[in-house]
PyMOL CGO cylinders between C-alpha atoms (Angstrom):
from pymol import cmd
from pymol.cgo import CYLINDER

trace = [
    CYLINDER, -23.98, 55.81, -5.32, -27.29, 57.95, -6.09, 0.3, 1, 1, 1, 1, 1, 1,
    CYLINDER, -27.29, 57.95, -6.09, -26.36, 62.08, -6.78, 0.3, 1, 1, 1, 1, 1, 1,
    CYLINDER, -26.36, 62.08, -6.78, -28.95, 64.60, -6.03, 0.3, 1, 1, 1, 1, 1, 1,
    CYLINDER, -28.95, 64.60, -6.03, -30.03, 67.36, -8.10, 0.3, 1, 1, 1, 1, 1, 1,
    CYLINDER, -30.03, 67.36, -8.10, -30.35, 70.82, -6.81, 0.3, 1, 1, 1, 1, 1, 1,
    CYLINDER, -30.35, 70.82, -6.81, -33.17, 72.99, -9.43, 0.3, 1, 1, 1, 1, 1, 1,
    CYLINDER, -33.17, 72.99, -9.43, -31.58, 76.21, -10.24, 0.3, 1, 1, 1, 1, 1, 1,
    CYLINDER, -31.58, 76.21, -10.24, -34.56, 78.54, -11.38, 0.3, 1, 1, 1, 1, 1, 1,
    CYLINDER, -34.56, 78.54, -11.38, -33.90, 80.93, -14.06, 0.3, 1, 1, 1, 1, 1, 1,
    CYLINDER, -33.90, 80.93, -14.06, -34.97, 84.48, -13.05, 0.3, 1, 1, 1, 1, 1, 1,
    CYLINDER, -34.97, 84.48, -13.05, -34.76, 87.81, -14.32, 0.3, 1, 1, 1, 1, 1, 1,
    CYLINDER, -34.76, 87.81, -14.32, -32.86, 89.92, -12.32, 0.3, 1, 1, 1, 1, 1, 1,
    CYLINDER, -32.86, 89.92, -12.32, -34.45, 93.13, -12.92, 0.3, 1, 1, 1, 1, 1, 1,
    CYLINDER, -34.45, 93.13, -12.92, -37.69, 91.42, -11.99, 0.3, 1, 1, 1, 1, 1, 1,
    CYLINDER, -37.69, 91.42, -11.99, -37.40, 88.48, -10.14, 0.3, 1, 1, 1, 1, 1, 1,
    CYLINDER, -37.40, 88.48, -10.14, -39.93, 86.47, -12.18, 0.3, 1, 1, 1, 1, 1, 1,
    CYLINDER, -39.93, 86.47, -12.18, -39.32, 84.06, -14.71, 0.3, 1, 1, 1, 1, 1, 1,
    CYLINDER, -39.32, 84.06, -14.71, -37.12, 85.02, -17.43, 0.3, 1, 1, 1, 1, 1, 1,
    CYLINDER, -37.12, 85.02, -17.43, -39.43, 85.28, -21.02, 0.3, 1, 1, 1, 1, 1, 1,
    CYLINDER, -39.43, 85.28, -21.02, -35.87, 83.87, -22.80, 0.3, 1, 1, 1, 1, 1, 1,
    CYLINDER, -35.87, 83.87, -22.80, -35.62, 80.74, -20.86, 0.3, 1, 1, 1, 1, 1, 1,
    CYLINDER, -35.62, 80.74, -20.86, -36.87, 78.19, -22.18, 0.3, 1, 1, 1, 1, 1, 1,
    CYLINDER, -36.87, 78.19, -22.18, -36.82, 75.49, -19.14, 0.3, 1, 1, 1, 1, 1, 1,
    CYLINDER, -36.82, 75.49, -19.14, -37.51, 77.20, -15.99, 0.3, 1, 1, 1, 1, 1, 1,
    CYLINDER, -37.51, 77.20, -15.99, -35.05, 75.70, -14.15, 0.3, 1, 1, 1, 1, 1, 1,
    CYLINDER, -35.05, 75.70, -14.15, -32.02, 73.81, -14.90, 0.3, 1, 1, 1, 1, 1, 1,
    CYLINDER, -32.02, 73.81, -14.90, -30.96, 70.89, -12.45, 0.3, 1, 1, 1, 1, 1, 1,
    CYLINDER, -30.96, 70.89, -12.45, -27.48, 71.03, -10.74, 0.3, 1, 1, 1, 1, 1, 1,
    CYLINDER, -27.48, 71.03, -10.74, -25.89, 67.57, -9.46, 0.3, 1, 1, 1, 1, 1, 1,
    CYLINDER, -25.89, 67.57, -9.46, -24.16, 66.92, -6.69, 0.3, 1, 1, 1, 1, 1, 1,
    CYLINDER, -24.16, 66.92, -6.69, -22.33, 64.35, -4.76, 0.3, 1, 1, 1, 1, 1, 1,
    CYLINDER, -22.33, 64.35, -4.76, -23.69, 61.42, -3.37, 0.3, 1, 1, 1, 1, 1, 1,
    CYLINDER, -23.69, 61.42, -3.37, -25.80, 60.79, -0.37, 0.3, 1, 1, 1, 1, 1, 1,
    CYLINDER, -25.80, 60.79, -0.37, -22.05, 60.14, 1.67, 0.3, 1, 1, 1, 1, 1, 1,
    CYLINDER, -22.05, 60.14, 1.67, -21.69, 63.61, 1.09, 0.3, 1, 1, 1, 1, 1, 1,
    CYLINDER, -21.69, 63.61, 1.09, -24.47, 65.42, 1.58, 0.3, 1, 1, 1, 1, 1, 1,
    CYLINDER, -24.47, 65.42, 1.58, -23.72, 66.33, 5.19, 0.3, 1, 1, 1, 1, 1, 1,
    CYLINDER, -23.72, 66.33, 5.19, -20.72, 68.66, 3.97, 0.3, 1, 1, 1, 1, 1, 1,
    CYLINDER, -20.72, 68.66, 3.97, -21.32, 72.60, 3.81, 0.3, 1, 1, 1, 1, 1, 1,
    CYLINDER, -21.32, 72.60, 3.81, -21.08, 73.49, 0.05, 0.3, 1, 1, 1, 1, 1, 1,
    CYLINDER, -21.08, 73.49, 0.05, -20.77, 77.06, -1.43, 0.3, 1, 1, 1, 1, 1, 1,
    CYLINDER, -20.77, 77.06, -1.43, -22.16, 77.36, -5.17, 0.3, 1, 1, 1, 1, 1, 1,
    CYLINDER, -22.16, 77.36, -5.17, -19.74, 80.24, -7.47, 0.3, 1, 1, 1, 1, 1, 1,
    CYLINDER, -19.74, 80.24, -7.47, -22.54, 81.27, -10.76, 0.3, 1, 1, 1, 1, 1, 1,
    CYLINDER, -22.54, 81.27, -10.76, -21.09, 82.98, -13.93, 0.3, 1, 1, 1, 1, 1, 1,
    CYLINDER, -21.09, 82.98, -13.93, -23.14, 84.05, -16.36, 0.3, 1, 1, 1, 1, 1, 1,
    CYLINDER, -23.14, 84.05, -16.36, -21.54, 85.39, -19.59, 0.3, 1, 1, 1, 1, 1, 1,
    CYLINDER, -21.54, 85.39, -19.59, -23.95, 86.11, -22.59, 0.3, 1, 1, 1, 1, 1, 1,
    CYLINDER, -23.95, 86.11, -22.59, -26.09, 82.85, -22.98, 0.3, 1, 1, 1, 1, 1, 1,
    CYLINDER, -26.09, 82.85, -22.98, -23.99, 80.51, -21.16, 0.3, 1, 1, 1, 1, 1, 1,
    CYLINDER, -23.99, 80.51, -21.16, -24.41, 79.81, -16.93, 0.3, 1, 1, 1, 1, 1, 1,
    CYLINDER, -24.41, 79.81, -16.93, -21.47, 78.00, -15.23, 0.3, 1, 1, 1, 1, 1, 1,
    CYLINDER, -21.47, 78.00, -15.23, -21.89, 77.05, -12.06, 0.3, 1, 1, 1, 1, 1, 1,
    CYLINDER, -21.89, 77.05, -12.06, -18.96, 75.51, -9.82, 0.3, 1, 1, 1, 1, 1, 1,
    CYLINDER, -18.96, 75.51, -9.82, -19.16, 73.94, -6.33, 0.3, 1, 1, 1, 1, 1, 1,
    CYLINDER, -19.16, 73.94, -6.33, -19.60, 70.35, -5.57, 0.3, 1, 1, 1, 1, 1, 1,
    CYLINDER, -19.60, 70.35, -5.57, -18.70, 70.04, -9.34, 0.3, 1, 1, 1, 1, 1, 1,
    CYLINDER, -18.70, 70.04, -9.34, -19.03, 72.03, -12.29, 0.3, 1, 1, 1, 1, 1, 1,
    CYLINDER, -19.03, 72.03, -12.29, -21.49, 72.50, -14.58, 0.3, 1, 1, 1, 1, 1, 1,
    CYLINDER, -21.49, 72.50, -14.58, -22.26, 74.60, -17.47, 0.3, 1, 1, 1, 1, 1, 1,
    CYLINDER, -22.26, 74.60, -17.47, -25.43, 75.53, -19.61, 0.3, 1, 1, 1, 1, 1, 1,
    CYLINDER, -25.43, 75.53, -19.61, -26.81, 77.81, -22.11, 0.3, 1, 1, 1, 1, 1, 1,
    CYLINDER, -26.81, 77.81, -22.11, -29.51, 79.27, -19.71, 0.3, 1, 1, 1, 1, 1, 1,
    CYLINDER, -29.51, 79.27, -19.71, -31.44, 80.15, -22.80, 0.3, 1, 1, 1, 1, 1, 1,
    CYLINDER, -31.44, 80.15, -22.80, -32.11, 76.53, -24.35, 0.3, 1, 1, 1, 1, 1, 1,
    CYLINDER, -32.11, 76.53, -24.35, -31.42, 74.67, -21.07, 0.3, 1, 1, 1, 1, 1, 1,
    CYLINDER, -31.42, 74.67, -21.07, -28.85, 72.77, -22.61, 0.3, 1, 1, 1, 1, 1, 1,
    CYLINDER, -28.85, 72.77, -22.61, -26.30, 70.79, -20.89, 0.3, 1, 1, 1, 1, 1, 1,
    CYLINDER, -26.30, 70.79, -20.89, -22.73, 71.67, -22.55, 0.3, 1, 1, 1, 1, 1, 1,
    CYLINDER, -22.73, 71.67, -22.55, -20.38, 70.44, -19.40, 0.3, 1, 1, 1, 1, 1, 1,
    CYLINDER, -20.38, 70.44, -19.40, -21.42, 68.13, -16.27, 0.3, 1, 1, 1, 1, 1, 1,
    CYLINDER, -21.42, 68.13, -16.27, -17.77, 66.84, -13.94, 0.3, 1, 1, 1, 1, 1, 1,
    CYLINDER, -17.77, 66.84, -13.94, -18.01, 66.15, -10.24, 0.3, 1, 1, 1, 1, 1, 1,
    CYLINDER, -18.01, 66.15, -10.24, -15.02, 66.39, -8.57, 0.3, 1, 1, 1, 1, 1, 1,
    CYLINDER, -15.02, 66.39, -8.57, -13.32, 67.60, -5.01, 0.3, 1, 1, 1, 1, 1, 1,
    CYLINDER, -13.32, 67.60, -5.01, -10.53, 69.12, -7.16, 0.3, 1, 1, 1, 1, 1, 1,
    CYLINDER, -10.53, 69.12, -7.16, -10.10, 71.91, -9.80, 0.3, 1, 1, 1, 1, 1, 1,
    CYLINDER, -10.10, 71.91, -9.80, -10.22, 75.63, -10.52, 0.3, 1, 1, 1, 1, 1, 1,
    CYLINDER, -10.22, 75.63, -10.52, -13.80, 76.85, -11.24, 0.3, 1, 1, 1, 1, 1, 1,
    CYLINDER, -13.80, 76.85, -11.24, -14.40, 77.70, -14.82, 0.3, 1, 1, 1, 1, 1, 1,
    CYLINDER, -14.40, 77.70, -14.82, -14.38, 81.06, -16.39, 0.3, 1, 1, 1, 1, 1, 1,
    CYLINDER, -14.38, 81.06, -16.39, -16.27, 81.95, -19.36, 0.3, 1, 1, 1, 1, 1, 1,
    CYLINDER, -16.27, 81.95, -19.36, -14.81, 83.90, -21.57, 0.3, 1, 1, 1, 1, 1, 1,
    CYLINDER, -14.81, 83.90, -21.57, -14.94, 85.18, -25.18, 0.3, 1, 1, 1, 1, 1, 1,
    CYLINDER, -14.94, 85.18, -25.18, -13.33, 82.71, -27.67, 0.3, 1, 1, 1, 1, 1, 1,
    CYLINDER, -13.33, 82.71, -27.67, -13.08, 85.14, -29.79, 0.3, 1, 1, 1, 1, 1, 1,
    CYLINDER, -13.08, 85.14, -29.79, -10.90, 87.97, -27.96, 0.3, 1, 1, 1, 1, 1, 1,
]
cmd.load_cgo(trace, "trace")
């Protein structure tokens, strides 16, 4: 089965335009395949310093800065992520 990729566009949010920091403009979120796609989906973002998560379909997580990839899992089941300070 093919997944489709929704592109997430990284914007600042005091100006709408394209943040200077990014460096990819937009990040692409998978989703489930075409069986699927006829389902309503909701997308939950969380942004904590450099690092996006987004959960919905699946969950995904990136450092919005580089555009990196750090966590990509598809499934129907699980709590949504929640970033959070390693350190405190």
């Amino acid at each position: 089965m093919e997944l489709k990729a929704h592109q997430i566009h990284i914007l600042s949010m005091s100006t709408g335009d394209i943040h200077p920091l990014a460096e990819k403009k937009t990040l692409s979120l998978h989703s489930f395949p075409d069986i699927l796609m006829g389902m309503e989906t909701f997308f939950d973002f969380r942004v904590y310093e450099d690092l996006l998560g987004i959960t919905g379909e699946g969950t995904e997580i990136w450092n919005w800065k580089s555009g990196a990839s750090l966590q990509v899992s598809v499934s129907f089941i699980g709590q949504p992520p929640y970033l959070t300070d390693a350190d405190n």
